[in-house]
C-alpha positions as CSV (number, residue, x, y, z in Angstrom):
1,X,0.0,0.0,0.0
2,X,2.6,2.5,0.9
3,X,4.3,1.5,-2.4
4,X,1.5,2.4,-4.0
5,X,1.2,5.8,-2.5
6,X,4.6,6.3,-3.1
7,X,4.6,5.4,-7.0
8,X,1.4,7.9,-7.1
9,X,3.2,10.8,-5.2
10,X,6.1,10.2,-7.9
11,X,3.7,10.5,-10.6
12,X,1.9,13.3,-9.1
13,X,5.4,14.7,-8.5
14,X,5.9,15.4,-4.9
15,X,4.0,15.0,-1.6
16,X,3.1,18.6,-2.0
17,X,1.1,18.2,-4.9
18,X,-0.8,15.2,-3.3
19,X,-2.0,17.6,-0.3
20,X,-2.9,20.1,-3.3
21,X,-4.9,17.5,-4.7
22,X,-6.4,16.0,-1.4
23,X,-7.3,20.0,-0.9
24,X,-9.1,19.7,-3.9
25,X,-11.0,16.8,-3.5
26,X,-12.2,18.1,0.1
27,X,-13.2,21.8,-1.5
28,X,-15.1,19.8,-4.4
29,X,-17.4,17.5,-2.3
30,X,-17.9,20.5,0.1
31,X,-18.7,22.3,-2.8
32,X,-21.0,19.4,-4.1
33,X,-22.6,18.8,-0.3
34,X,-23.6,22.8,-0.2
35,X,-24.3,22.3,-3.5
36,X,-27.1,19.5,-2.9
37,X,-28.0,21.3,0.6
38,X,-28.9,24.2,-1.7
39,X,-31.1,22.0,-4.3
40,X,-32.9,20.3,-1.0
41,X,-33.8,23.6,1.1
42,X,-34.9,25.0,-2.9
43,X,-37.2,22.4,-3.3
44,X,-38.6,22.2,0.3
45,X,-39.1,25.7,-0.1
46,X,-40.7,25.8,-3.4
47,X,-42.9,22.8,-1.9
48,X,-43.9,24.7,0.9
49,X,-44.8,27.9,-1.1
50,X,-47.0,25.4,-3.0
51,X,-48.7,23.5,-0.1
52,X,-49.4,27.6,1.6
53,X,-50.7,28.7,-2.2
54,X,-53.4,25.7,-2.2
55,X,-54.1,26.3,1.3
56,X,-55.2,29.9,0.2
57,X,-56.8,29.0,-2.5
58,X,-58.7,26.1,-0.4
59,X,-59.8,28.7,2.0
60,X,-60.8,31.0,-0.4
61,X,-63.2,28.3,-2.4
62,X,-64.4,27.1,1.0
63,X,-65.4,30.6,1.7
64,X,-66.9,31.7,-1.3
65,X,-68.8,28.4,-0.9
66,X,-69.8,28.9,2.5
67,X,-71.3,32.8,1.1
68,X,-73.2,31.2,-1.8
69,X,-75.0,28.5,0.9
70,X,-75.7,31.5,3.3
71,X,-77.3,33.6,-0.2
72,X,-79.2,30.3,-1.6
73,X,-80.5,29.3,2.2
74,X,-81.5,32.8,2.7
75,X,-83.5,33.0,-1.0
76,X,-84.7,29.4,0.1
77,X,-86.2,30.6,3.4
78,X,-87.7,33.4,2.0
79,X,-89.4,31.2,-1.1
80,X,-90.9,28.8,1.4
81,X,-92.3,31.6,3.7
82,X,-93.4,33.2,0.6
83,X,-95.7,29.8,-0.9
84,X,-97.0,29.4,3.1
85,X,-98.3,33.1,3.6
86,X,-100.2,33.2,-0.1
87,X,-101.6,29.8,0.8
88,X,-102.5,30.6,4.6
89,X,-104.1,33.6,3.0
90,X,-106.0,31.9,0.3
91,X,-107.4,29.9,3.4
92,X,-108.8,32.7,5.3
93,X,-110.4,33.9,1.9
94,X,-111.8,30.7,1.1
95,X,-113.3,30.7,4.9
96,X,-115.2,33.7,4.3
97,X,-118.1,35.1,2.0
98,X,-116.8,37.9,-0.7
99,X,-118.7,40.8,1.3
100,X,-117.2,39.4,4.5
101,X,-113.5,40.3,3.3
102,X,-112.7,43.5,4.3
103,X,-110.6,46.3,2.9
104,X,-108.3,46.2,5.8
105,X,-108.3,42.1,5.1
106,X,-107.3,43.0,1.7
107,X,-104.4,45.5,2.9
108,X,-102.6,43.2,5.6
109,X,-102.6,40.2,2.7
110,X,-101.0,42.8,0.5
111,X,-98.8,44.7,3.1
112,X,-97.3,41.3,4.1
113,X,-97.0,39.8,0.4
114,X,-95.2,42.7,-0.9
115,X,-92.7,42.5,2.2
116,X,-91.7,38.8,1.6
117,X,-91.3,39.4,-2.3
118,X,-89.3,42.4,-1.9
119,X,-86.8,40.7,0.5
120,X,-86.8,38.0,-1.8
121,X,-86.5,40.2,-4.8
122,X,-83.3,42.0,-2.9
123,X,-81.6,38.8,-2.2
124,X,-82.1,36.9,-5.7
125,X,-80.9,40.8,-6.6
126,X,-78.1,39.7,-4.4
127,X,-77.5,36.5,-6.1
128,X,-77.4,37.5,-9.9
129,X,-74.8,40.1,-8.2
130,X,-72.7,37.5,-7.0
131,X,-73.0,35.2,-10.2
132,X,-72.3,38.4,-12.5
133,X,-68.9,39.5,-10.2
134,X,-67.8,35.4,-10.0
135,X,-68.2,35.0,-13.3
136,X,-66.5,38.3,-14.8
137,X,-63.4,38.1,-11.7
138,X,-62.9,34.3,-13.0
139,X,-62.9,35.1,-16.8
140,X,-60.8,38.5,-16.4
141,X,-58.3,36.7,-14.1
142,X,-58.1,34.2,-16.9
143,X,-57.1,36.8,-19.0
144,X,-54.7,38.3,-16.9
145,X,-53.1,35.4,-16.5
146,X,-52.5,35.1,-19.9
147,X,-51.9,38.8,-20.7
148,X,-48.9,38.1,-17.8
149,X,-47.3,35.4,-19.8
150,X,-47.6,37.0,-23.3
151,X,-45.5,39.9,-21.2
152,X,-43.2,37.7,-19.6
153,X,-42.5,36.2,-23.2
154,X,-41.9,39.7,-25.2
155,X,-39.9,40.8,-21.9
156,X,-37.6,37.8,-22.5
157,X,-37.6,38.1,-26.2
158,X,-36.9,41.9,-26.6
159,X,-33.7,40.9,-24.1
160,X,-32.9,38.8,-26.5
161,X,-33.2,41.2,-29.3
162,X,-29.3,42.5,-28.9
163,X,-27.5,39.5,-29.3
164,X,-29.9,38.2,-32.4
165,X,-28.7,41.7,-34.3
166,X,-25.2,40.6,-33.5
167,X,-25.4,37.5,-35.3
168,X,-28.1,39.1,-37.9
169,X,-25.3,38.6,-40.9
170,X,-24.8,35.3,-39.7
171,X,-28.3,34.0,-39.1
172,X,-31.0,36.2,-40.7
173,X,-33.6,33.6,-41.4
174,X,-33.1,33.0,-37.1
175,X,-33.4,36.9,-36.4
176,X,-36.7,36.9,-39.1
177,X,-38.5,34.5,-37.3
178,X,-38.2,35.6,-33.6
179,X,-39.4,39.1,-35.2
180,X,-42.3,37.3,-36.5
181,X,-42.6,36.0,-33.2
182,X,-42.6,38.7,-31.6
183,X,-44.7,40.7,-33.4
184,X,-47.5,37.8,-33.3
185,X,-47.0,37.9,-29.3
186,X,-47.6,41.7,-29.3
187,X,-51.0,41.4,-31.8
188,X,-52.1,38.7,-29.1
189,X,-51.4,41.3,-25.8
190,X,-53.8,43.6,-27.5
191,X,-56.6,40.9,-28.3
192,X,-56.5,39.3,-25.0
193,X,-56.5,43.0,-23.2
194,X,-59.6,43.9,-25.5
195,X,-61.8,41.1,-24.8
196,X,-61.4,40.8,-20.8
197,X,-64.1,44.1,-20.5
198,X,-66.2,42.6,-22.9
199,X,-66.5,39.2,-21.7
200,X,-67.5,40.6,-18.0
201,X,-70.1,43.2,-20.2
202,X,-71.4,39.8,-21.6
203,X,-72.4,38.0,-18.7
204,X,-73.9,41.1,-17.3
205,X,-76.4,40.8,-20.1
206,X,-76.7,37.1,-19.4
207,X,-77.8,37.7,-15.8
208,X,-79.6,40.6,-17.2
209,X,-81.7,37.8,-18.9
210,X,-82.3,35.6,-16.3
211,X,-83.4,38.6,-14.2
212,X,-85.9,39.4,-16.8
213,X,-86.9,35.7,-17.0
214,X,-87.6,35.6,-13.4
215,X,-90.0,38.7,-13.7
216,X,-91.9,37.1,-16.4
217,X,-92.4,34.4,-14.8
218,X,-93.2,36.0,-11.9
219,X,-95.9,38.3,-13.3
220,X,-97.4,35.4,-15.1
221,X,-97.9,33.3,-12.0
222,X,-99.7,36.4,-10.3
């Protein structure tokens, strides 16, 4: 063994050079060990960004659930009470002779009627609200995310840009079609940007609609 070592320090040339190159073997696996370290805390942190992102984003579905069931229990509560006071009241007509209903009869029927319709006018009001902003914030967020990338992509291309001129004598056809690209990437900014306000001015008309729809149907039940 020490024969061996000896014949390798002779090679390497002295017992100088061996330390040198003992040094440099301990620097490079303390280089690799910090190295992999690095990688590991990376990815547990990038993990842990991702577990606290869906976390959010659980919290914020369970809460936007948890609003729509108090909205819909609410509209529910009202229907029902709604269907029991028209029939209660068609009872205590039915009981009674026409000349025995009275004007003030007549008014308390209508007084309470109109109260329960309005509330539940207000809170499918409420509803079509919430459907209209949902609907437009999921779309438009869409679109921002989108609009972001598009960005991100003519950010990184018009960096770019410097070093294709360089080499424009060498590689034109190259330079030509990152232009192209370019210029497609722009032209797609704009259409995305354009559209967001008009798909959230669309389903305002949808709900629009349906609000209509449940006034029709309304007025031809009464």
């Amino acid at each position: 063994m020490e024969k061996d070592i000896k014949v390798l320090e002779n090679e390497l040339g002295n017992k100088g050079t061996m330390e040198k190159a003992k040094e440099k073997a301990k620097n490079f696996m303390k280089n690799v060990k910090q190295k992999i370290k690095s990688q590991l805390e990376e990815k547990e942190n990038e993990e842990r960004k991702e577990i606290t992102m869906k976390k959010e984003e659980l919290e914020k579905k369970q809460n936007l659930m948890k609003k729509w069931e108090n909205v819909y229990g609410k509209a529910e509560i009202l229907w029902k009470k709604l269907n029991e006071s028209e029939e209660n009241w068609g009872k205590k007509f039915e009981e009674k002779e026409e000349k025995e209903i009275s004007e003030e009869m007549l008014e308390q029927y209508e007084k309470e009627i109109s109260k329960i319709s309005k509330e539940l006018g207000d809170d499918l009001e409420n509803i079509w609200t919430e459907c209209k902003i949902q609907k437009s914030e999921e779309k438009l967020n869409e679109m921002e995310m989108k609009k972001n990338r598009i960005e991100e992509k003519i950010k990184y291309l018009e960096e770019e840009k410097p070093k294709m001129e360089k080499y424009l004598a060498e590689k034109p056809n190259e330079i030509k079609e990152k232009q192209t690209e370019i210029g497609q990437l722009e032209s797609q900014l704009k259409q995305q940007t354009e559209k967001a306000p008009k798909l959230a001015q669309s389903f305002g008309e949808m709900l629009e609609e349906l609000k209509k729809h449940y006034e029709e149907k309304k007025k031809n039940e009464a």
